[in-house]
Every structure is written in C-alpha cells, then in structure tokens.
N, C-alpha and C positions, 0 to 999 in steps of 0.2 A: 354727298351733301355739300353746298357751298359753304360753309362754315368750315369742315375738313379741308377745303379747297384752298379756305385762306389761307387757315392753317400752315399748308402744305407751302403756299405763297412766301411766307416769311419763312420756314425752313430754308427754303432754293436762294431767297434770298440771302442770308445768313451763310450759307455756304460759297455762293459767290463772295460777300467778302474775306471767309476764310481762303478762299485758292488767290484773293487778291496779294493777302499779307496781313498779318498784324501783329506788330511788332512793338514789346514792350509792355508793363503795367498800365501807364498810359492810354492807351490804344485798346486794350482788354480793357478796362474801365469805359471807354466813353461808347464802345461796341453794345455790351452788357447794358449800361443805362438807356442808350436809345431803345432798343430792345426792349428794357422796362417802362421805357416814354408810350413806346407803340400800344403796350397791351394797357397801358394804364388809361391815355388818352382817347383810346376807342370806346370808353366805358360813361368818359366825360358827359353829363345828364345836356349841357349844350350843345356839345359838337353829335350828341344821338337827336335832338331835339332838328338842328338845324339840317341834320341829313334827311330827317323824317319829311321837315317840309320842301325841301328841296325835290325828292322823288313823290310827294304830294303834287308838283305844279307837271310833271310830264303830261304833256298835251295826249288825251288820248286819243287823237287822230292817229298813233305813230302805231306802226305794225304790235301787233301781241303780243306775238316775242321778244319783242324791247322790251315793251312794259313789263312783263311776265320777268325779263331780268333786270329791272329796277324795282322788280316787287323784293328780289330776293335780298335787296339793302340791309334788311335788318340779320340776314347772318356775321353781322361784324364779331362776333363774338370769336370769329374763330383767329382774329387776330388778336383779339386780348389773349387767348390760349398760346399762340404761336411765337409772343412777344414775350411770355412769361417764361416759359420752356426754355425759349433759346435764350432769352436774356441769363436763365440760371444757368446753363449748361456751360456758356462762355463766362460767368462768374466764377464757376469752379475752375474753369481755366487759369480765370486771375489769381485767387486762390493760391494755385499751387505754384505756376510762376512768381508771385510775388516772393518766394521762399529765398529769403539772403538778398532778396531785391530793395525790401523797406524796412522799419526801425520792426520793433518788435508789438509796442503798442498797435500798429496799423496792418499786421501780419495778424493780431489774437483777434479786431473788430474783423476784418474779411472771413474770419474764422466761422465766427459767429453769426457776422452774415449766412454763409454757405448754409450752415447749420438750419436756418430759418427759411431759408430759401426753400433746402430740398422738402422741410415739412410741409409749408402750403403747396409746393408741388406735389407730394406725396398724398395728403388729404384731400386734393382736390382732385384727384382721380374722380370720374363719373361713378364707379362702383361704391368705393369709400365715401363719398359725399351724400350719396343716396343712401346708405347705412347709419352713417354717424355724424348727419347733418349739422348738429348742433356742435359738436368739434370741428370739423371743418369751415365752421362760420368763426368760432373764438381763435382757431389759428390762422384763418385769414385774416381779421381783421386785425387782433391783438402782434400778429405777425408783423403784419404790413407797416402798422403803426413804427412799430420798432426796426422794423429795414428804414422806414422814411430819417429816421435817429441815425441813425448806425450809418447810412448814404451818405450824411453832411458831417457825421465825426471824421469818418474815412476823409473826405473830399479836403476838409481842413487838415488833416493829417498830413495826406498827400504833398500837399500844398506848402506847408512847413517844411518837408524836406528837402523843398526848392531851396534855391537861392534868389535874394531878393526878398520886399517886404510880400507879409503876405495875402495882405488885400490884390495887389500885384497879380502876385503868381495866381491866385483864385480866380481873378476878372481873365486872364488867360489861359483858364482850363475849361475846354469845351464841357466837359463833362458836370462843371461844376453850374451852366447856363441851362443842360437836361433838366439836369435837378431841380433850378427855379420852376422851368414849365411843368415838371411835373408834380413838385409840392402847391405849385399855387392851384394846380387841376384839382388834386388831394382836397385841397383846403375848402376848397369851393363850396361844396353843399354842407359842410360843417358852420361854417360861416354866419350858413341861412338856418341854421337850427331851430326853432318854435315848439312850446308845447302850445297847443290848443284844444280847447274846450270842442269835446263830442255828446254826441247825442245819442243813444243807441237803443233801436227796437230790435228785438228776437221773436220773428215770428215762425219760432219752432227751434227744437235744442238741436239743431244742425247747421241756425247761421242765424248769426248778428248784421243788419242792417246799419251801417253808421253814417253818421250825417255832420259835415264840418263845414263850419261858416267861411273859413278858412282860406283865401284866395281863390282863383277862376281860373283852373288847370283845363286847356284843351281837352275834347272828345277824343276818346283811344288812347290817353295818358296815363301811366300808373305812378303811384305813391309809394314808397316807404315810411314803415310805423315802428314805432317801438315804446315801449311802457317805461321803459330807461333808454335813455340815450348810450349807455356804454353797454347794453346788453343787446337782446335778440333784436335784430329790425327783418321785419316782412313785408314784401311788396305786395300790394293787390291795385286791380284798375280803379279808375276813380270814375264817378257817373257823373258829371254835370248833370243839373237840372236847367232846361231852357229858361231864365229870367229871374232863379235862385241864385244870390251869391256861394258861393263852397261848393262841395263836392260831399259826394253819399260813396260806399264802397261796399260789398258783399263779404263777408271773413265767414269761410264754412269751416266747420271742424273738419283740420286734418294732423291731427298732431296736436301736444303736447301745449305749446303757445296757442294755438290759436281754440283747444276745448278752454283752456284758461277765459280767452277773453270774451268768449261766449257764454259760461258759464259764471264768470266774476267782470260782468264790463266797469271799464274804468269811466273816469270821469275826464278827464283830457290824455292825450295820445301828443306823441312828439315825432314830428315830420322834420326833416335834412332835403336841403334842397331845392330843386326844384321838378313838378310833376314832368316826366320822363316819357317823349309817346313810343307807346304800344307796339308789336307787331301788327295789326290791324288795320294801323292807318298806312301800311306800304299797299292795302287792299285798294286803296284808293285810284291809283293808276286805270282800274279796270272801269268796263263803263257799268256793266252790274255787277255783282256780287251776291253768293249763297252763303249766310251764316252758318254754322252751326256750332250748336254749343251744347254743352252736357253741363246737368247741376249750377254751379256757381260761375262756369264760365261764360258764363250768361253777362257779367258782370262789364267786361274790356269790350262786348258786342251790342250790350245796351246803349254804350256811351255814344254809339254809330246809331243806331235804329233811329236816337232822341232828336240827334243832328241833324240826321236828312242828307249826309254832305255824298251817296252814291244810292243809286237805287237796287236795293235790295229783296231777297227772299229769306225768312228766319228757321230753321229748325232747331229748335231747343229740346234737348229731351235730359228727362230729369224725373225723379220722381215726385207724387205730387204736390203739383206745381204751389197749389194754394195754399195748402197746410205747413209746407217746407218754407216757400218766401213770402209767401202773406197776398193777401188776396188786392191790395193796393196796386206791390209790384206787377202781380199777370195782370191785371186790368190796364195800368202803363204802356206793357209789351204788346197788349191788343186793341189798344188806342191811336198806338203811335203805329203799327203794322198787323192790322187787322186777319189780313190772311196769315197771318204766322204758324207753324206747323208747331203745337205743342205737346209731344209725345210724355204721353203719362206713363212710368214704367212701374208702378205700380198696379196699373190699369191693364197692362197691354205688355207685358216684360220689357227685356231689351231687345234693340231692333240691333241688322244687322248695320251698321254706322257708316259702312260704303255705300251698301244699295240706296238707303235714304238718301244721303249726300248726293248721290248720281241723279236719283228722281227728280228731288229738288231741281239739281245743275240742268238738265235737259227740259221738265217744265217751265222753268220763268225765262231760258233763254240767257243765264248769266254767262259772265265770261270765264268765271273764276270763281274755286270757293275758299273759304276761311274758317278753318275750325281750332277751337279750341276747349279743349278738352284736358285730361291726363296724358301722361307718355304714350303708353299705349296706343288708348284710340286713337287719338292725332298723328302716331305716325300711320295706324292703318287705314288711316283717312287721306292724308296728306298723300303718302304714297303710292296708297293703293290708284289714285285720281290722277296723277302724276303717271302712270303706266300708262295709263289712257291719252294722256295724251295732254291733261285737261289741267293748267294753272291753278294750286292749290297752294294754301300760305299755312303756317301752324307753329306753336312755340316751338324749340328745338332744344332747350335746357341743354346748350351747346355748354355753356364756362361756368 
C-alpha cells in the first residue's frame, strides 16, 4: 500500500539522519519537531486541498500509469503516521538524554510530554482506534492540544537556559521557527470555527439528510461537524447542489453519535475549517471512471455525478434505495445519470462487489474505478481490481 510506502519513506529517512549525527538536546529537539511538523502539515485542510487540485489539472493525454500514480496522492496519510512515530521515538531519545543536561522544571515538562506522546501513539494503533474510537479521538485531540502547550513551555524553557536575552536566543533556535509553522497550521481551521443553522430531513431511521446554507465547498470535499465544538467532530462528504448556495450531506447510523443525530437532530451544527477534497477527486486524472458505492457512500460519489466534471458509470447498491434516502434523492441519481446500476439488496441480496465492479469497468470502457464503501468491501474491491491489473482508488483509513 502507498501509504506504508510513505510510511516507510520517513523511517529511512530518519535513520539516515540518525547514521549522520545528532548531537545534543538541541539537535534531539529540532529532529523530533520537524518530524512533528511533517505529520502535522500533511493533514493541513490547504496544503490537502491544493495537492487535490494540483493532481486535478494532470493532462490526461499522459500514459496511465502516470496518472494511475498521481491518483495515488491522496495516500499522504502515511506521512502523518511516519512523522508521528518517528517524531515520538526521537522525543523519548531527548527525554532521557536531557537527564542532568537541563534545570529540573524542563526535564519534569519533556516528562510529560513522552507520557502524552506514547498515549496518542498507543491509541491510535489501527486495532485500538477501531475498538475504542471515541478514546482515541479525546486523546488525540485533548492530547495534542496539551503537547501544542508543553512544545512552547519546553522551547521558552530551553531558551532561558541560554545565555543572553531571551527573545534572543528564541529567534535563534530553529526549533522554536517549527513550532510557529506548525501552531499557525494547528490554529488554522479553529480560527474558521462557525455554528450554522441546518435543516434536516430523515427519510427513514437509518439516515439524516442535511442541508446548510453554509458556504460553496467544491464537488468531492468533505466537512467536519460537531454538536460541540470541544467534543465529538465527524467528517462526512458534502453534496453541492448545482445553483444552491451551502452544501447537503448523508449522516447514516453508525454508531453511537451519529444514531443521536438521527434520532434527536439538532438545529445548527458547528463546522472548523475549511471543506477538505475527498479521495474521489484524485479519480479525476482518468478519462472515465466506474463508481461504486454501497449505502451512504453514495454521498462523496453524488458530489461527482452532479458536477459532470469526468465521464462516468455509477453502481450503487444499498438496500432499498427509496424507503432508506427518500425517493427525491434516487430520482437525482437518475436524472443526473440515467443508466445508473441501482442494486436493491433487499430485492436481489448481496452481490459479489468485484464481479459487479469488473462488469461495470469492462462495459462503459472506463479506465478506472472508485469505490467507496466500508473497510472490507473497498479493500476487496480496490484490491481485488488492482491484481488485474486495473487502476482502482478507495478510502484506506490509513491514520
């Protein structure tokens, strides 16, 4: 998987500068922050935004295989992972080097850091995070928050122990210039914080329809929401409607938050940020493309169908279609792409999610296809299409 790849990239990396030298607190500190600059900044809703459009304009005159590896852009995630790991790993270095090296106040905060560290390390393991989601999301966050604290006590600390004033010695420690880029990235979509007023239809207790006037986020973009801003935030894609201002989004029950907000909708929702595109729009590169989507991932593949912006074939299978999202949306889906394959699995079970896929890919002549789905089916979509030979794209809940 590219994502391991990258992974992998900044390990090798990191260890070439371990066989370089590094030598000192100093040097452990500014190693460690970049390291946290990397995974933090790969995650930045702009610098994902402007890579999305960037592998958007590849001419698709260019071999397949190019494109096919510009589609793979959005596994960046494996650099947030590979920044985070090795960023902690050479932290605990400093950690235990700093022992008899600095005052005692700036020995107990790297303490506490480590402490902090290996936890969002530790919970965010792919296993652990899939268990006990909702921990894993209050120790990253409420984590992170508190490393951002604890980075710039340390750094003034540091800094104190120089000689000289100590704006001084701060403006001359590289580590303490990380920091700025990476607090002002941090800062950034907190910034943009907004509640705004929603609108919500349920057509059926398995998903909430939402509708926000809300700004004019690109096709394939998704949102984060949250009913408090210091608590749960969940991302889903967001639908533009052609010549409506705001954005609509699909919230199906899968969990604890999201039976809540189906079952008790609110009256305005609080967005960070700015809409963030999608894996879908790296589909773009190809010159056609095969959808498919199961259930509610219907929602990141509508946002494409409305646009027009590649020529497509859709398979969506879900159970039924009408009674689950309401007979407005299928009427949409087969307005705007009339042949669209819409497997009732209520009607007809489930199908085998390759063979459809493949059907699809070999009838319309696409180059490429795009599913989205669950863990599962996406990877035995993604994969299994992928052995074949055949450019396939899919979420990868890589970090």
């Amino acid at each position: 998987m590219q994502s391991n790849r990258l992974a992998l990239l900044v390990v090798v990396a990191n260890v070439v500068v371990l066989l370089s030298g590094v030598h000192g607190v100093a040097d452990l500190a500014l190693v460690a922050q970049v390291n946290f600059a990397v995974g933090i900044l790969v995650r930045q809703q702009l610098l994902v935004n402007c890579l999305s459009r960037l592998v958007m304009k590849v001419p698709k005159s260019w071999p397949l295989r190019v494109r096919w590896a510009f589609a793979k852009g959005y596994h960046l995630g494996g650099l947030h992972v590979g920044g985070a790991v090795c960023g902690t790993l050479w932290f605990l270095a400093l950690t235990v080097a700093a022992i008899g090296q600095v005052g005692a106040a700036l020995q107990l905060v790297y303490c506490v850091q480590a402490v902090l560290l290996l936890a969002i390390v530790i919970t965010a393991r792919p296993k652990a995070r899939a268990k006990h989601h909702d921990r894993f999301e209050r120790v990253h966050r409420y984590g992170g928050w508190t490393l951002s604290i604890l980075f710039w006590i340390g750094a003034l600390l540091l800094a104190a122990e120089r000689r000289g004033p100590l704006l001084t010695a701060m403006a001359g420690t590289p580590t303490v210039w990380v920091l700025v880029v990476t607090t002002l990235s941090s800062l950034a979509p907190w910034m943009l914080l907004r509640r705004v007023p929603i609108d919500v239809i349920r057509p059926s207790s398995h998903v909430a329809l939402v509708h926000s006037r809300y700004g004019r986020p690109m096709a394939g973009s998704s949102r984060s929401i949250a009913r408090h801003p210091l608590q749960q935030w969940h991302s889903f894609a967001v639908i533009p409607t052609p010549g409506v201002p705001g954005f609509r989004m699909a919230v199906s029950r899968a969990g604890d938050w999201t039976g809540e907000f189906i079952d008790d909708p609110p009256s305005h929702m609080w967005v960070r940020g700015v809409a963030t595109a999608g894996m879908a729009n790296y589909g773009l590169v190809f010159r056609r493309v095969v959808y498919v989507a199961t259930g509610s991932g219907i929602g990141p593949i509508l946002a494409h169908i409305l646009a027009s912006r590649v020529p497509s074939k859709l398979v969506w299978v879900t159970r039924d279609p009408v009674k689950t999202y309401g007979q407005h949306l299928v009427d949409e889906i087969l307005a705007a792409q009339p042949d669209a394959l819409i497997w009732d699995t209520d009607a007809h079970g489930k199908p085998d999610m390759v063979k459809l896929a493949y059907s699809a890919y070999a009838d319309s002549g696409a180059e490429a296809v795009i599913c989205v789905s669950n863990r599962k089916v996406t990877w035995s979509v993604v994969h299994g299409l992928e052995q074949l030979g055949i450019p396939a794209l899919g979420p990868i809940w890589d970090s």
